[in-house]
C-alpha positions as CSV (number, residue, x, y, z in Angstrom):
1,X,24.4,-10.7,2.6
2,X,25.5,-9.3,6.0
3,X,22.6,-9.5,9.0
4,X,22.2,-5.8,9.2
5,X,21.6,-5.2,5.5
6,X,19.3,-8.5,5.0
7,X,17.4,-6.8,8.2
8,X,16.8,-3.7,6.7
9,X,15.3,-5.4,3.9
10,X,13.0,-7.2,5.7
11,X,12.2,-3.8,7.4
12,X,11.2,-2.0,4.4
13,X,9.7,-5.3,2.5
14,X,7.9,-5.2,5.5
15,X,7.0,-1.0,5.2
16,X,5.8,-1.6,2.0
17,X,4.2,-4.4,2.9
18,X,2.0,-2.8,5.9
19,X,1.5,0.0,2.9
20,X,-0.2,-2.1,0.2
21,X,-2.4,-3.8,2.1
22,X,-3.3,-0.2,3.3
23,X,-3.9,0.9,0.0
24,X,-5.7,-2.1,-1.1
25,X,-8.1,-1.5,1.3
26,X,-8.6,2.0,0.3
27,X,-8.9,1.0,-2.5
28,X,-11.2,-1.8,-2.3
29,X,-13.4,0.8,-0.1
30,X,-13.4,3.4,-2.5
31,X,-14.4,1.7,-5.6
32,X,-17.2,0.1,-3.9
33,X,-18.6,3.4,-2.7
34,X,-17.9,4.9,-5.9
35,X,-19.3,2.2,-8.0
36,X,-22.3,2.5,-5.7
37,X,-22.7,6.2,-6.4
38,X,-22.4,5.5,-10.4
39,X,-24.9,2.7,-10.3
40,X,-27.3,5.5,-8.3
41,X,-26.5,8.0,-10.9
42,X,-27.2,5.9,-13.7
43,X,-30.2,4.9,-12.0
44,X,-31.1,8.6,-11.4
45,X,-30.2,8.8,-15.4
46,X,-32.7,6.1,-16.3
47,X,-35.5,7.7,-14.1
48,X,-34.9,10.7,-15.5
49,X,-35.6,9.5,-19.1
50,X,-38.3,7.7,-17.9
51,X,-40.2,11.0,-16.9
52,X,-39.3,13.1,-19.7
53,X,-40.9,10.2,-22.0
54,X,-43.8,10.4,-19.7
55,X,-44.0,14.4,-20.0
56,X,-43.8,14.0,-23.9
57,X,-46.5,11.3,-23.9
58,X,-48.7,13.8,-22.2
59,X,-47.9,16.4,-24.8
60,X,-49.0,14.1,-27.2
61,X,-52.2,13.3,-25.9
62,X,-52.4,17.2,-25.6
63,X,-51.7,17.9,-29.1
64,X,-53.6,15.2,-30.6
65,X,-56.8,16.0,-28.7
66,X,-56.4,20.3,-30.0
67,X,-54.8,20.0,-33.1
68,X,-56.7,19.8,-36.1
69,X,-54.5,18.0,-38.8
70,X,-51.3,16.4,-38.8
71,X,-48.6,17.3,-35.8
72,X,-45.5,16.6,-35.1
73,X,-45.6,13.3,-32.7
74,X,-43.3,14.7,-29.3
75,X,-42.2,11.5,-28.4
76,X,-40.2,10.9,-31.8
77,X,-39.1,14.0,-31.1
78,X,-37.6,13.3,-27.8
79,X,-34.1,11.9,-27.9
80,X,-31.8,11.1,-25.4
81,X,-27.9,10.3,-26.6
82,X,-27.1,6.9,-25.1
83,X,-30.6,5.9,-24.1
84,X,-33.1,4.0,-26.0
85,X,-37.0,5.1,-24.7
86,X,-39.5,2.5,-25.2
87,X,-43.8,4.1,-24.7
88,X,-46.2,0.7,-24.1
89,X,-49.9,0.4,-23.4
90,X,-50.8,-0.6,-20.3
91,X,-51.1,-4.0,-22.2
92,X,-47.1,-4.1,-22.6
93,X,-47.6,-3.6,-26.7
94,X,-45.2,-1.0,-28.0
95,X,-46.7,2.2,-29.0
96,X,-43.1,4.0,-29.7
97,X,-41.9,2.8,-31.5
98,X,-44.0,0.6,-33.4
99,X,-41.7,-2.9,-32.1
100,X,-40.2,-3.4,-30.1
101,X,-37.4,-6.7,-29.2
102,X,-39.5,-9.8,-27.3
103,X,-36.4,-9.3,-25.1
104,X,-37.2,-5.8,-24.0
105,X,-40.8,-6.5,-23.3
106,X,-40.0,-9.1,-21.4
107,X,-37.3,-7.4,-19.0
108,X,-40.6,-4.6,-19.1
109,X,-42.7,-7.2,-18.5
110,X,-40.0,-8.2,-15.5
111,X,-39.1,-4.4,-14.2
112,X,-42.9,-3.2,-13.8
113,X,-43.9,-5.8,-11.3
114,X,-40.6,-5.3,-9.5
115,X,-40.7,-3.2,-6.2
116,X,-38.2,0.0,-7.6
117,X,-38.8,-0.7,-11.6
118,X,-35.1,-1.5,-12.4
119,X,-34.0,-4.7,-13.6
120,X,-30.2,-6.3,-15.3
121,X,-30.3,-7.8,-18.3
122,X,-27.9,-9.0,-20.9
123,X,-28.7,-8.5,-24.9
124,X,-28.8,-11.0,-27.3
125,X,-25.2,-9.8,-28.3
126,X,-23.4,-10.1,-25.0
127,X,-24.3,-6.7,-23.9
128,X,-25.0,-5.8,-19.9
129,X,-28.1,-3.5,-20.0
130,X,-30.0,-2.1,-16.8
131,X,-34.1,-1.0,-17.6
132,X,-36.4,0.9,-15.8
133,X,-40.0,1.0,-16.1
134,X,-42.8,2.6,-15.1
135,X,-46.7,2.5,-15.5
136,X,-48.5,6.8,-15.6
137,X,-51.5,8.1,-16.8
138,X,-52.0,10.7,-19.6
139,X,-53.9,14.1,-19.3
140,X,-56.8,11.9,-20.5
141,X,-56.3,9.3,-17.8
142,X,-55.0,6.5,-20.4
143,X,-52.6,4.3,-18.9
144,X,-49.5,3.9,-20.2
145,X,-45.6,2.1,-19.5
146,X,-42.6,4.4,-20.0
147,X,-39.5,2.1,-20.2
148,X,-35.9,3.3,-20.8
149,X,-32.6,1.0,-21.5
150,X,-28.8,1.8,-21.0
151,X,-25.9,0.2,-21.4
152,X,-23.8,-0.5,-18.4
153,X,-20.7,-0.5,-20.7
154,X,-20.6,3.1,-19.8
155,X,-20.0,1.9,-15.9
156,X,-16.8,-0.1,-17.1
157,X,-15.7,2.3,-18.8
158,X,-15.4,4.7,-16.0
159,X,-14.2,1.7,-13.6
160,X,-11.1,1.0,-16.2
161,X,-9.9,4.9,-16.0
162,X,-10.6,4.9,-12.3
163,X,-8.8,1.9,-11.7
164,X,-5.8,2.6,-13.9
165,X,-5.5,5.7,-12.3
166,X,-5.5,4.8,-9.2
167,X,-2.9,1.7,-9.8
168,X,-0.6,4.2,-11.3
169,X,-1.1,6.6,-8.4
170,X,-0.5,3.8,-6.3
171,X,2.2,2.2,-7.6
172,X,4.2,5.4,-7.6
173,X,2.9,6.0,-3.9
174,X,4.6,2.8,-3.2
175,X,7.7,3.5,-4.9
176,X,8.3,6.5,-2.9
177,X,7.6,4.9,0.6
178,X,9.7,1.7,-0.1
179,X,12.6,4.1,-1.0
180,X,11.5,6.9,1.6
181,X,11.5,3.7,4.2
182,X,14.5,2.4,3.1
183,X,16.7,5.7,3.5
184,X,14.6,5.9,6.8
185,X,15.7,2.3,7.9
186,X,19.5,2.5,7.2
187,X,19.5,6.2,9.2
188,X,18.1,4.6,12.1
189,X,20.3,1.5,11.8
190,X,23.4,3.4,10.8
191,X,24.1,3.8,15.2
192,X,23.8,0.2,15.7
193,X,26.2,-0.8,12.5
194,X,28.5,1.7,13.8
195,X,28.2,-0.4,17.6
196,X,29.1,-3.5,15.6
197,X,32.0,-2.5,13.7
198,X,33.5,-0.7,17.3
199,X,32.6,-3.8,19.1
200,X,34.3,-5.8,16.5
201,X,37.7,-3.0,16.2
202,X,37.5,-4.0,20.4
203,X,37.9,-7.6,20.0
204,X,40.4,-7.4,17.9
205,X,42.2,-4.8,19.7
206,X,41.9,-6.9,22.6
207,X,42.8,-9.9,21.3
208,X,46.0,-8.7,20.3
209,X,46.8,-7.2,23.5
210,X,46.1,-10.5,25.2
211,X,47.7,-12.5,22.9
212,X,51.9,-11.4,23.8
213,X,51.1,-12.3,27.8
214,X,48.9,-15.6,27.0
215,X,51.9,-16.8,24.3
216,X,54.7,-16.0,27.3
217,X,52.5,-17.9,29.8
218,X,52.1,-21.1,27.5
219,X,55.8,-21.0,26.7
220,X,57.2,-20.7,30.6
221,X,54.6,-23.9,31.0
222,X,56.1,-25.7,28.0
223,X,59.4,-24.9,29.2
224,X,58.8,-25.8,32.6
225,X,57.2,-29.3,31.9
226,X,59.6,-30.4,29.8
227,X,63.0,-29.8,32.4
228,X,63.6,-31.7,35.2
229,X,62.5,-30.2,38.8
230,X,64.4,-27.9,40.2
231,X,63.1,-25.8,43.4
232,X,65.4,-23.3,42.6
233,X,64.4,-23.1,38.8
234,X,60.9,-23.7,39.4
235,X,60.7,-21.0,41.6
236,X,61.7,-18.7,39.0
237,X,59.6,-19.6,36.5
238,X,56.3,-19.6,38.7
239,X,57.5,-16.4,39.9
240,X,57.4,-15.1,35.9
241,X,54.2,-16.5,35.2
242,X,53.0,-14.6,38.2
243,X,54.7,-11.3,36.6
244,X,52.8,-12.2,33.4
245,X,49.6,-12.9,34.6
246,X,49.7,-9.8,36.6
247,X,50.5,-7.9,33.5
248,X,47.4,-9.9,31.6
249,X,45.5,-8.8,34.7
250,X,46.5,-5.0,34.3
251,X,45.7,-5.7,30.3
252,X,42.3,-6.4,31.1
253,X,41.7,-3.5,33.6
254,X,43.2,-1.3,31.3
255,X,40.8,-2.6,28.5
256,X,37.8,-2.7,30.8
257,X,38.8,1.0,31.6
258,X,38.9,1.9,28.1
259,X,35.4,0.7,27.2
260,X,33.9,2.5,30.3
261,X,35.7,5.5,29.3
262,X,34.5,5.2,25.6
263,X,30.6,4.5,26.4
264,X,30.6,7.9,28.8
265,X,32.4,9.5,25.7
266,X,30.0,8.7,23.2
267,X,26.9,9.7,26.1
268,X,28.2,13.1,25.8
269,X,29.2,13.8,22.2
270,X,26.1,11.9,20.9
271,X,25.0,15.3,19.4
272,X,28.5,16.0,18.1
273,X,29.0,13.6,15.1
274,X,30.7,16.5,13.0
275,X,33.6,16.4,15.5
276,X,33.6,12.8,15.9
277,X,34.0,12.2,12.2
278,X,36.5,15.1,11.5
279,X,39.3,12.8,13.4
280,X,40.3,9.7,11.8
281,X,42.2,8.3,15.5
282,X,39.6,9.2,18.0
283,X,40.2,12.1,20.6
284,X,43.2,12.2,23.0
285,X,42.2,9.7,25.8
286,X,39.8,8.0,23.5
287,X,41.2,4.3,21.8
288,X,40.7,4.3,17.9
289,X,38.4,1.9,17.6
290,X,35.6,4.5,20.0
291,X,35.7,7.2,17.0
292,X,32.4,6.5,15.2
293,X,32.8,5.1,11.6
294,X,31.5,7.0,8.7
């Protein structure tokens, strides 16, 4: 794998890196908060239950005391979908309904002497329950315990849609930015590859313009070395390498020349990339190897 290319792929591991941690925090901060709100809204559910059981205990105090036969008892009437109402004395023995699990009346026993009223507790099945109780009076001014169970299956629940939800949103949020980055990374890299290939097209250009006086130069030296000396003869051959390393010299003006001429070319036609392109030799004045490469 070339430099360039493995570079932009640490670029853009590194985007989407940067990215996920981003979102894992976001995410990690919103499910928090929002589990925070659901466990308050269940709460708020609970409490809620709690008083309407107290309000239909009252009503059937009410009735009992006025009515004469049988009525109907308000507290069997009252149902709540998803919520199981337990009414107690204020000795903790069930009045409604008539038993009541020694599990619940313990986490009763357990949620009444707490400071809020709301306890965990897991079933004898495996199940994650959260109570709340409460001790009130009736119109009559006979204590009574008003205790209300819910599952907390319901909170998982709404935690597995959430969570898929988000994953998928994120995971296609990712997508996009590791490809969006990518593009992004070879754009901006695309001027420097195109410096690389021209600095490379310059070597070679000026390699092969050094190499005819270099060869000459070695091969007068050769010559020279191996034939006996001669003033006359030697003069004549330092006097051609002097005319061949004159002409090396001028070479490497020339090409020094060139790649100040090229760098103040490509200063002012930065913004002209169209033109650039459209020519496959460069423009007059300009080597080959200073057009830009598509």
């Amino acid at each position: 794998m070339q430099p360039l290319a493995r570079l932009r792929l640490q670029l853009t591991a590194w985007y989407a890196g940067v990215f996920t941690l981003v979102l894992v925090l976001l995410g990690a901060g919103l499910f928090l908060t929002i589990r925070h709100q659901m466990s308050r809204h269940v709460d708020k559910s609970l409490s809620a239950a709690a008083a309407a059981l107290e309000q239909a205990a009252r009503i059937r105090e009410t009735e009992r005391a006025s009515a004469r036969g049988a009525v109907v008892d308000a507290v069997d009437e009252l149902h709540i979908p998803d919520r199981s109402l337990y009414l107690l004395d204020e000795n903790e023995r069930p009045i409604k309904p008539a038993e009541a699990p020694g599990w619940v009346l313990e986490a009763t026993h357990q949620a009444v002497r707490s400071k809020h009223g709301y306890r965990n507790l897991e079933a004898p099945d495996g199940r994650e329950l959260r109570i709340y109780a409460g001790r009130f009076t009736g119109t009559t001014g006979t204590p009574y315990i008003a205790a209300v169970v819910a599952d907390r299956l319901e909170l998982e629940d709404e935690y597995t849609s959430l969570i898929e939800t988000f994953a998928a949103a994120a995971l296609a949020a990712l997508l996009l930015v590791a490809g969006g980055g990518y593009l992004l990374i070879r754009k901006s890299t695309a001027p420097v590859e195109r410096s690389m290939n021209q600095m490379r097209r310059f070597m070679a250009d000026a390699a092969h313009e050094l190499r005819t006086p270099i060869t000459i130069l070695r091969t007068r030296a050769e010559v020279a070395l191996e034939q006996d000396r001669e003033a006359a003869r030697d003069a004549g051959t330092l006097r051609a390498v002097e005319r061949e390393a004159a002409r090396l010299g001028e070479i490497v003006r020339n090409l020094l020349t060139l790649a100040r001429r090229c760098g103040r070319w490509r200063s002012r036609n930065a913004s002209r990339s169209r033109s650039v392109r459209s020519t496959k030799h460069g423009s007059p004045g300009i080597p080959r190897w200073c057009a830009s490469s598509s």
